[in-house]
C-alpha positions as CSV (number, residue, x, y, z in Angstrom):
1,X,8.5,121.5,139.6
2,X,6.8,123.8,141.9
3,X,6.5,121.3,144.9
4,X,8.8,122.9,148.0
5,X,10.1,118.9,148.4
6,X,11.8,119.0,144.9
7,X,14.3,122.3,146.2
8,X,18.0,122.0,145.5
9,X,19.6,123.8,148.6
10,X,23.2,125.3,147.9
11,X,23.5,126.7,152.2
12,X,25.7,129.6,153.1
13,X,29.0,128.6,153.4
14,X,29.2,126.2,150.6
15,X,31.1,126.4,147.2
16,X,30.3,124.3,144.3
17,X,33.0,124.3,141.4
18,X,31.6,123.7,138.5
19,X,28.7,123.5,136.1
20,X,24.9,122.7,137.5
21,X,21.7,121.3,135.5
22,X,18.8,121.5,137.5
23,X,15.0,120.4,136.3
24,X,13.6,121.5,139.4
25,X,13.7,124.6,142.0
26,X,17.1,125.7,143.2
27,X,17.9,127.7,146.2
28,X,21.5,129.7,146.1
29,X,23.1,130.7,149.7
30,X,27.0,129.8,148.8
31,X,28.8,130.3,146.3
32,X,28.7,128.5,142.5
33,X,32.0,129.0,140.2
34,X,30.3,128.2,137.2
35,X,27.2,127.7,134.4
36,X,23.8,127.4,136.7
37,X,21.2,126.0,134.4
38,X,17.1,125.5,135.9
39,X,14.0,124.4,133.9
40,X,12.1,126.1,137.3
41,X,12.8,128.9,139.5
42,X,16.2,130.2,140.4
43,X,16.1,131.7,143.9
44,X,20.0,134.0,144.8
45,X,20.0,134.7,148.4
46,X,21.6,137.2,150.3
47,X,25.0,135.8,151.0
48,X,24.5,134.0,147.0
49,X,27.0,134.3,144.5
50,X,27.1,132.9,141.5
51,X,30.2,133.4,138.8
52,X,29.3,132.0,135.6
53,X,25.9,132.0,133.6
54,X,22.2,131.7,134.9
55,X,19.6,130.0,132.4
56,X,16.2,129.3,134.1
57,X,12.6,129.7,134.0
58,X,12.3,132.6,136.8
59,X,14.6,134.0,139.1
60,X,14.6,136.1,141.9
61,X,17.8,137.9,143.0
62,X,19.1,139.2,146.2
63,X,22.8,138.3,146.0
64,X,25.6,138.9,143.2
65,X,25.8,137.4,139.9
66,X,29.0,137.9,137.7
67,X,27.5,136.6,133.8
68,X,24.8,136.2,131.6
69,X,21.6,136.0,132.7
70,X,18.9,134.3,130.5
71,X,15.6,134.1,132.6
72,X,12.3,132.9,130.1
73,X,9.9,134.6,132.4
74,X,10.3,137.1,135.5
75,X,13.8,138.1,136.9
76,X,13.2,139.9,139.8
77,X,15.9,142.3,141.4
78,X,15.8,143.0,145.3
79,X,17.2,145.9,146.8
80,X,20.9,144.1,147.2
81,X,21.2,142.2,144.1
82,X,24.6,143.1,142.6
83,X,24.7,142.0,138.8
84,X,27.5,142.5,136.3
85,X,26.7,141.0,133.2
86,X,23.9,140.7,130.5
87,X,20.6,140.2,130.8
88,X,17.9,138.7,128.4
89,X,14.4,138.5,130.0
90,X,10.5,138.1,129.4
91,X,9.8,140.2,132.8
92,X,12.0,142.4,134.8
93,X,11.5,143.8,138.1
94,X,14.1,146.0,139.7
95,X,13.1,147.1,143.5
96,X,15.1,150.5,144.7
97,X,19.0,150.0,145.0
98,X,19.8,147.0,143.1
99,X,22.9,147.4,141.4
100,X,23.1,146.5,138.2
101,X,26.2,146.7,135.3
102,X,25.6,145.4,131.7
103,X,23.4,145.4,128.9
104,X,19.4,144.4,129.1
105,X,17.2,142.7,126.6
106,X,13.4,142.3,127.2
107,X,11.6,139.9,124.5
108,X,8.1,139.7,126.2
109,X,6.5,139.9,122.6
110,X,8.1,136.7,121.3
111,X,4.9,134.4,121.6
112,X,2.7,136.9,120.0
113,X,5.0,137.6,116.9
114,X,4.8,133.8,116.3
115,X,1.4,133.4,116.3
116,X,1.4,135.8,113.4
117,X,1.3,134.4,109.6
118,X,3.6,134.7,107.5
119,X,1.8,136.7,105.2
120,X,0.5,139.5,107.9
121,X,4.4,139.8,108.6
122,X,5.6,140.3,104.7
123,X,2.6,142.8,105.0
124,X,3.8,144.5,108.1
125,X,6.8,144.2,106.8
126,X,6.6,146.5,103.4
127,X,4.5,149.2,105.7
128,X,8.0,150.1,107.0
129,X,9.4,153.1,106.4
130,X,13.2,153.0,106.3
């Protein structure tokens, strides 16, 4: 997945309608009307668009995205990324003057809450004052 020869190009001036399913790397300088879906790294360049929802491994972000964005590990914003949606991320990084319009959600402790037992959770659990 992270070899450079297994890239899906989208180039500037280019529209795709419809829905994508990647397994590897995909590069975005057009324009996608519709659900982008990666198991590997989602790059948005600076003329990229993409109106629909992003699910991928990583994704780094210099153009617009209009949706939700479900990124397992790092989402990185660069300083012209336009977003209007929701987010749900491991990692975030947001360089000065990204915009950004929606709702976040971080959920980097996932892995360590289920290597928990059962019974240190109940425990946890009735240590909570409500």
């Amino acid at each position: 997945m992270d070899s450079p020869d297994r890239l899906n190009v989208i180039v500037d001036g280019s529209k795709v309608i419809g829905d994508m399913i990647t397994e590897s790397n995909l590069r975005v300088d057009g324009e996608v009307v519709g659900n982008v879906s990666s198991a590997a790294k989602v790059v948005i360049g600076a003329t990229g668009h993409i109106k629909g929802n992003l699910t991928c491994a990583e994704a780094d972000i210099e153009g617009r995205v209009e949706g939700v964005l479900k990124v397992d590990g790092l989402l990185t914003l660069r300083s012209n990324a336009n977003i209007e949606g929701e987010i749900s991320t491991g990692k975030l990084q947001v360089e000065e003057g990204a915009q950004f319009s929606g709702q976040c959600k971080m959920s980097n402790f996932i892995a360590a809450k289920t290597t928990t037992s059962t019974s240190k959770e109940n425990m946890l659990q009735e240590d909570v004052v409500y």
